[in-house]
Every structure is written in structure tokens, then in C-alpha cells.
C-alpha positions as CSV (number, residue, x, y, z in Angstrom):
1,X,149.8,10.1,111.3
2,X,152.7,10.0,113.8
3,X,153.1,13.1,116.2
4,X,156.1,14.7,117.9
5,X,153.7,16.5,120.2
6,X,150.0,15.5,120.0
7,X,147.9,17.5,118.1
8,X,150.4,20.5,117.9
9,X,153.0,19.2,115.9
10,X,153.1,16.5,113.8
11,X,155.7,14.4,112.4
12,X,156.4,14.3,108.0
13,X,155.5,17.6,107.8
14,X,155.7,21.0,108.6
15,X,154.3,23.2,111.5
16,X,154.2,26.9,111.6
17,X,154.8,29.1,114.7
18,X,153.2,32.7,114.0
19,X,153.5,35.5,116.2
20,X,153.9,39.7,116.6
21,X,158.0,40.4,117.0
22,X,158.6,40.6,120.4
23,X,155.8,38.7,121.3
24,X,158.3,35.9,122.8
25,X,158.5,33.3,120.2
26,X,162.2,32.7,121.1
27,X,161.5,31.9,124.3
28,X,158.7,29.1,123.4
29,X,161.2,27.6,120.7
30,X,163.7,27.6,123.9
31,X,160.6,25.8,125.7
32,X,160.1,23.2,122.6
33,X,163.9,22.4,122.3
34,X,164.2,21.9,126.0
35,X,161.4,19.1,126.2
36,X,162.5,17.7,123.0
37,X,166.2,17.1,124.1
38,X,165.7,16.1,127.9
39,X,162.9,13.7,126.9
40,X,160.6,15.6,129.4
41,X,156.8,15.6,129.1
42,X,154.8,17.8,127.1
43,X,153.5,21.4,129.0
44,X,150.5,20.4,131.1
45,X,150.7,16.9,130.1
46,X,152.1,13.1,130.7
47,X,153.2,13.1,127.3
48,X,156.9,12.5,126.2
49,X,158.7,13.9,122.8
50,X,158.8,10.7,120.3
51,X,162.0,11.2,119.8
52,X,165.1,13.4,121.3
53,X,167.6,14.7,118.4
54,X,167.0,18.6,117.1
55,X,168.5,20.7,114.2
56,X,168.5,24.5,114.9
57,X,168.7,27.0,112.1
58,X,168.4,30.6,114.0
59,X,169.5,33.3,111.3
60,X,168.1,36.1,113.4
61,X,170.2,36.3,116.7
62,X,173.4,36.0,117.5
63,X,174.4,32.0,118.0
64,X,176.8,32.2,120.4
65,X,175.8,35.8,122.6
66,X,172.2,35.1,122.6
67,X,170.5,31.9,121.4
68,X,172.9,29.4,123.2
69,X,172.4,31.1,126.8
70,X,168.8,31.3,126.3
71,X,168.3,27.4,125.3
72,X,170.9,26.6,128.2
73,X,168.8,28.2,130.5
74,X,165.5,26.8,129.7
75,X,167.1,23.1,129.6
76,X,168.2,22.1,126.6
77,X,170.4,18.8,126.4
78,X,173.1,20.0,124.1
79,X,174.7,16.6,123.7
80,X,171.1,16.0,121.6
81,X,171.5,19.1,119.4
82,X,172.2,20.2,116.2
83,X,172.7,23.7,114.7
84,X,173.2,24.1,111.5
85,X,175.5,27.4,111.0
86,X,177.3,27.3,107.8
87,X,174.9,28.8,106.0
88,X,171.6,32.1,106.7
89,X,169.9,31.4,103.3
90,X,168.6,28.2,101.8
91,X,169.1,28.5,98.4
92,X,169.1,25.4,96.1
93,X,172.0,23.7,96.6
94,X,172.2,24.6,100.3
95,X,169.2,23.0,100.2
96,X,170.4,19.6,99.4
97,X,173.1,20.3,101.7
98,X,170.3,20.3,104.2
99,X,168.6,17.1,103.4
100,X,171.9,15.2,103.3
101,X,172.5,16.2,106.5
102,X,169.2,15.5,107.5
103,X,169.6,12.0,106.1
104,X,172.8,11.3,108.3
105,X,171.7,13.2,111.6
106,X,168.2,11.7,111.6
107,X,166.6,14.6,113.7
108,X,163.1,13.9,114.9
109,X,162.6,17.8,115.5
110,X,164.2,21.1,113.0
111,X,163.5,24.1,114.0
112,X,164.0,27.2,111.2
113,X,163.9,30.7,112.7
114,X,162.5,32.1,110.6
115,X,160.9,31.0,107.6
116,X,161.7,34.4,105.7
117,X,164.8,35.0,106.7
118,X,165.8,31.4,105.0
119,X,164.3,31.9,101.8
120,X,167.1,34.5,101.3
121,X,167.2,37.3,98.7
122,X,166.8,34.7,95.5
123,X,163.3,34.0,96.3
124,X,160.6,36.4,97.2
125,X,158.2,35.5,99.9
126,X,155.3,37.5,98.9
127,X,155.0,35.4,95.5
128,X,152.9,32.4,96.1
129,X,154.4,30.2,93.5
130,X,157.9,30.8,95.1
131,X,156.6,30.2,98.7
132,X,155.2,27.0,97.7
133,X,158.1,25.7,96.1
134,X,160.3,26.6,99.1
135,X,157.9,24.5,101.6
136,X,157.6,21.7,99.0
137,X,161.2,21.1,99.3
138,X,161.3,21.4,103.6
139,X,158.1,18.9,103.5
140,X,159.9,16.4,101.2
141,X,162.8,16.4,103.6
142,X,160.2,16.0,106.6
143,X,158.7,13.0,104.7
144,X,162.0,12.0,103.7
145,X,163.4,11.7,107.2
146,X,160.3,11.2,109.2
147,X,161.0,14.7,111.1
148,X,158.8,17.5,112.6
149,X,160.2,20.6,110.8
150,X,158.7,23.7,112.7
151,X,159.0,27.4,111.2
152,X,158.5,30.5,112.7
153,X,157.2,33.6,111.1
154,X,156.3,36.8,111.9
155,X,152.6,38.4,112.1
156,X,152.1,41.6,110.2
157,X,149.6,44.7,111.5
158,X,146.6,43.4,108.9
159,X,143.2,44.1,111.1
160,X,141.8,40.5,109.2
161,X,139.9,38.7,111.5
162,X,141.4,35.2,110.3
163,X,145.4,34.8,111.4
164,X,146.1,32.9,109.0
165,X,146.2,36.0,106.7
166,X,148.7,37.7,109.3
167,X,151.5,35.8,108.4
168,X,153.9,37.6,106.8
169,X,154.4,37.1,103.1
170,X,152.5,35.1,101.0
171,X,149.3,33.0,101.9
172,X,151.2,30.0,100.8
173,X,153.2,30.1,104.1
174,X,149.7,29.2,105.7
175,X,148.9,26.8,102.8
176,X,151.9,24.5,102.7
177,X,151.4,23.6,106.4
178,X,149.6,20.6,108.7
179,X,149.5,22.6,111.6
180,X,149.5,26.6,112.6
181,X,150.2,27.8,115.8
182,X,150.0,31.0,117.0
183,X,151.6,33.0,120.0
184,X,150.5,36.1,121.7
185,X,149.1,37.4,125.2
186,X,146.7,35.8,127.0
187,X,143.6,38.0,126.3
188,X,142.3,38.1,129.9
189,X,145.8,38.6,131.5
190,X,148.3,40.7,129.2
191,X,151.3,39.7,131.5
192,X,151.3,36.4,130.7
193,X,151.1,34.8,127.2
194,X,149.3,32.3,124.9
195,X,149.6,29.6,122.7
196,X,146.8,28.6,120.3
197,X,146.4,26.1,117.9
198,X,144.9,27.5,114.7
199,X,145.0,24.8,111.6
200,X,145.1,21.1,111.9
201,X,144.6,19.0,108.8
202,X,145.2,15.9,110.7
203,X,143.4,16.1,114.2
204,X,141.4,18.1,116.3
205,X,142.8,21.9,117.3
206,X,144.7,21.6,120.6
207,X,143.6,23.5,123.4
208,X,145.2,26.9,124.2
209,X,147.6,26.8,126.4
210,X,148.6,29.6,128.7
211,X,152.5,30.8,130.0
212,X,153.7,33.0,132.4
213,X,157.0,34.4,131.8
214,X,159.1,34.1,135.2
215,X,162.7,35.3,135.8
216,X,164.7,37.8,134.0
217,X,166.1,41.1,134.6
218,X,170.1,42.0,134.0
219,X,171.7,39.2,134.5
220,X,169.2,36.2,134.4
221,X,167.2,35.0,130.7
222,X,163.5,34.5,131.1
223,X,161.7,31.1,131.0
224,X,158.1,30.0,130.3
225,X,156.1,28.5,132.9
226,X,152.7,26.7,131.6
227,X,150.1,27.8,133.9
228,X,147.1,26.4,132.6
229,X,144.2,25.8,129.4
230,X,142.3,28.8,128.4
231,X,138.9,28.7,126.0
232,X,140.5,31.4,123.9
233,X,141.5,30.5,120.7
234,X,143.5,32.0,118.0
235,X,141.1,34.8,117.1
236,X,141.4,35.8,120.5
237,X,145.2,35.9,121.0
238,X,146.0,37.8,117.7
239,X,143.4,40.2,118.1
240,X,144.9,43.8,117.2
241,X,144.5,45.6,120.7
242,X,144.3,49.4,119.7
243,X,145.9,51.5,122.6
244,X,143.9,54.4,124.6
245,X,144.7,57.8,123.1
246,X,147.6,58.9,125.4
247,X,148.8,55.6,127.3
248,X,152.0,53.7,126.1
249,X,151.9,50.5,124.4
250,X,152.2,47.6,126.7
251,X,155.8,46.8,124.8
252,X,156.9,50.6,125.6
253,X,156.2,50.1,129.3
254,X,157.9,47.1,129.2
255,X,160.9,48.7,127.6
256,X,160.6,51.8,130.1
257,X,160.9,49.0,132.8
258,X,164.1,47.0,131.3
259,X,166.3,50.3,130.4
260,X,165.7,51.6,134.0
261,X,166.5,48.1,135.7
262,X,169.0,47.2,133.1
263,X,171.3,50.3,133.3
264,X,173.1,51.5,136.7
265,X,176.0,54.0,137.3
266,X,178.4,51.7,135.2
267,X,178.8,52.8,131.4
268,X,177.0,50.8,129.0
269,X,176.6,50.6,125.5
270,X,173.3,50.4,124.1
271,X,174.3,48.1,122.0
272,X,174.5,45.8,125.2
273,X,171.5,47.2,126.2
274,X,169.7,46.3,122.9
275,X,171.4,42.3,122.9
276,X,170.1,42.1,126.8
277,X,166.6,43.1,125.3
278,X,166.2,40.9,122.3
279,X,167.8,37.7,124.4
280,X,164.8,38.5,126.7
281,X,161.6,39.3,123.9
282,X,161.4,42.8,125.4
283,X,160.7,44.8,123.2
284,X,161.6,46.0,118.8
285,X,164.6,48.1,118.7
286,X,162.7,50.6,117.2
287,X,160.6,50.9,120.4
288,X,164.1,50.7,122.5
289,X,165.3,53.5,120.6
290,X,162.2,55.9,121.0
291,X,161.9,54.4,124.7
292,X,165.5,55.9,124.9
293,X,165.0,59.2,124.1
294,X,162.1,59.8,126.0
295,X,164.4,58.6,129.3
296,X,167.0,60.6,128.2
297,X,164.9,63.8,128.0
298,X,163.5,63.3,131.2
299,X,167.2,62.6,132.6
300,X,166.6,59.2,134.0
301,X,169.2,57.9,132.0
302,X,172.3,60.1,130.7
303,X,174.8,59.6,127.6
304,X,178.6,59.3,128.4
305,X,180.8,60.4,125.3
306,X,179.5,60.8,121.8
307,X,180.0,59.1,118.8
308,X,180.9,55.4,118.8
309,X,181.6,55.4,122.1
310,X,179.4,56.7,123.9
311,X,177.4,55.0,126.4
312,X,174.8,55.4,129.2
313,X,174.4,55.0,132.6
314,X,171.2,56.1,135.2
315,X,170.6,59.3,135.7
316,X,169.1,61.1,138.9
317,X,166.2,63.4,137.9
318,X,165.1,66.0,139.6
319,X,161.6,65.6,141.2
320,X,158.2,67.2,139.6
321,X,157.4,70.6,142.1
């Protein structure tokens, strides 16, 4: 076996990065490309990257107003990257689109965000047979090229105990892989998060390895920070963490926290709102949106205008007698 990172990803094949949405997966592919392209070392380690060039398919934010300023920020050596943005679904032909370009680029890392997404509306990715014959077709370009190809993919709310049945879709996500890795919070410190390693067919399971997530706010993208090893594994840091009856989710507060620090006197969309969110791993926009109207009734944040143009600012409520 040859490695990009040693035992987390390997090279010829493919590696899967599973994790809740909003969990901050965006920001460890940020972390990946980063170390990748600047020929850095490894988190916690003396390791290098065997190799520097990356290919970036990112169907589900905006290129230009989200991913590029977050994988500037974390360090990313754009003179040694690749992204592939003529196309958000890998049909057949697209497909060999991909390997040809593959073939003359010579990447040594790709990164498709996310697996789903990719497969597009032909295939369905709750039908093994179809799964498998999507990741067949990625691997043979991974042996093809000699490439790490890493896939990211969401976890769904399944209370299994094993999270390799999490992954959204069919189990032949989990069974077309080398190696599974899987991001969440740290489960003795819930402000800081983890990354396990779950499946290795070629090596021993990595050790955990734990982030904290430093910077952000209005103006300023998030980074990670590797703190440290932790004994938890990946049971531990997908556990499904049931909330106490009556206190908010951990992603509400967190939500609570942006709106009030994100919004000021000056008008703004929540549109804006939602992109500054999402470029960050905040929060869903489902929770922004009930997060939203729970301010708004409380008048700590007020709605200019109606319609398509409306737009908030913060308000000034008046104190509890």
C-alpha cells in the first residue's frame, strides 16, 4: 500500500469522510487541502503529504462566495489546485470526462463534496447495486492515476450503534471503501471536535484526533486547530446525544450566538446571514430559520421591509420586570 496520510487515507482508493451536517466537515476538508498543497506536515505529526496537486468537486456551496475564502483562509496553495466546476453530477460520460482529466492533471489528492450530491438524479443512492457501480468507477480512476480520492457524506439520525450504518444512502457507500472516517464533537468537550478513524482494510485504525475550532465571527472564517489524541473512537463521536427536556440543542445556541453577533444596526438580508453561517458550519438553515423567529419574538432582532426585501437588523428588547 502507498498512503497520502498514514493510516487515514490511502492512496488507489477511496476514503470516506462521514459526519452530522453542520458538524464542520467543510472546515476539516479546508484543513486536508491546506496540508496537501503547502506540503506541510500531517496534524500532530512529522509527516508530509506524498504528493502536493488536489482536484476539488464542491457541489454544495457556493465556489466563489464561500468555498474559495474558506480554503484561502486555512492555507491552501492555489497555484497546486484544481476544481473541477463544469459540471454538479457525475453521470457517465461526465464520468470519463473526469478520468481524462485525471489522467492529464495527475492529482495525488480529489476531494468530492459530497458523494450524493455527485451521483445526481440518474442514479439512486439508496440502491446498493447503483452505489457500487458509482464507487467502482471513482476507485478505477484512483487506481488508474495512483490518487487518494476522498468523499464526504452525510450521517443520518439512525440510533445504530455501528456508524457505518449512519451513512446516508445505501450500505454500499461504507462497502466500496479502504478507509472511513468519521467527524463529530469531542465527547468529553462538546466545544471542540473529533476525528475518528472507523474502517481500515489496509492498516491499523488511526488514533482520534481532536480540534478546536479558533477564530470566526462576522468578518473572519474559522480554522481548525489540532489540540491533541483522544482514546475515543468512532462509537464515541457519533453517539446520538438526546437533549434534556427544555434546553436548546447545542447547534441552536450556537445559532442564537452567531445571529446576535452577526447582525448590528445595519440592514441585512438573511440571506447574507444564512451564507455567513454555512461558510462557518454553524448551524442547518432549518435551525437558522426557527432560531430566527424565536429572536424576532423576543425583539432581539427586528425585520426592515417585507417581502423580498426585507431585512434585519438588532433590536433593543426591553428588560424582564
Amino acid at each position: 500500500m502507498e498512503w497520502l496520510w498514514y493510516p487515514y487515507i490511502p492512496r488507489y482508493g477511496m476514503t470516506l469522510i462521514a459526519g452530522d451536517p453542520g458538524a464542520g466537515k467543510s472546515l476539516l476538508t479546508a484543513l486536508l487541502l491546506a496540508t496537501v498543497t503547502s506540503g506541510k506536515p500531517w496534524p500532530l505529526s512529522d509527516e508530509k503529504p506524498t504528493g502536493m496537486r488536489v482536484l476539488v468537486l464542491a457541489a454544495e456551496d457556493n465556489w466563489q462566495r464561500v468555498v474559495l475564502n474558506r480554503l484561502v483562509k486555512a492555507g491552501v496553495d492555489l497555484d497546486n489546485l484544481h476544481h473541477m466546476y463544469r459540471f454538479r453530477a457525475l453521470t457517465n460520460d461526465r464520468l470519463e470526462l473526469l478520468a481524462e482529466h485525471m489522467e492529464e492533471w495527475r492529482p495525488d489528492l480529489v476531494v468530492v463534496d459530497t458523494l450524493p450530491a455527485y451521483m445526481g438524479g440518474g442514479r439512486d443512492m439508496h440502491r446498493q447495486n447503483e452505489v457500487g457501480e458509482f464507487m467502482a468507477l471513482l476507485t478505477e480512476m484512483a487506481e488508474a492515476t495512483g490518487c487518494a480520492i476522498v468523499g464526504l457524506a452525510h450521517l443520518n439520525k439512525t440510533s445504530t450503534d455501528n456508524p457505518l450504518y449512519r451513512i446516508l444512502g445505501s450500505i454500499g457507500f461504507a462497502a466500496s471503501i479502504r478507509s472511513a472516517l468519521f467527524f463529530g464533537p469531542d465527547p468529553d468537550d462538546p466545544s471542540r471536535v473529533a476525528l475518528a478513524h472507523g474502517k481500515a482494510n489496509q492498516s491499523e485504525l488511526g488514533r482520534t484526533i481532536i480540534f478546536e475550532k479558533v477564530g470566526g465571527g462576522r468578518d473572519e472564517v474559522p480554522l481548525l486547530k489540532p489540540v491533541g489524541f483522544s482514546d475515543a473512537d468512532h462509537f464515541d463521536v457519533c453517539r446520538i446525544h438526546k437533549n434534556a427536556v427544555g434546553r436548546p440543542s447545542a447547534e441552536r445556541q450556537a445559532a442564537e450566538e452567531f445571529v446576535l453577533d452577526y447582525l448590528s444596526e445595519e440592514p441585512t438580508a438573511w440571506k447574507t446571514v444564512q451564507l455567513a453561517a454555512e461558510a462557518r458550519s454553524v448551524a442547518s438553515e432549518a435551525t437558522l430559520n426557527l432560531v430566527r423567529a424565536d429572536l424576532a419574538k423576543s425583539g432581539q432582532i427586528v425585520q426592515i421591509g417585507k417581502g423580498k426585501q426585507a431585512k434585519w437588523i438588532r433590536g433593543n428588547p426591553e428588560p424582564e420586570e
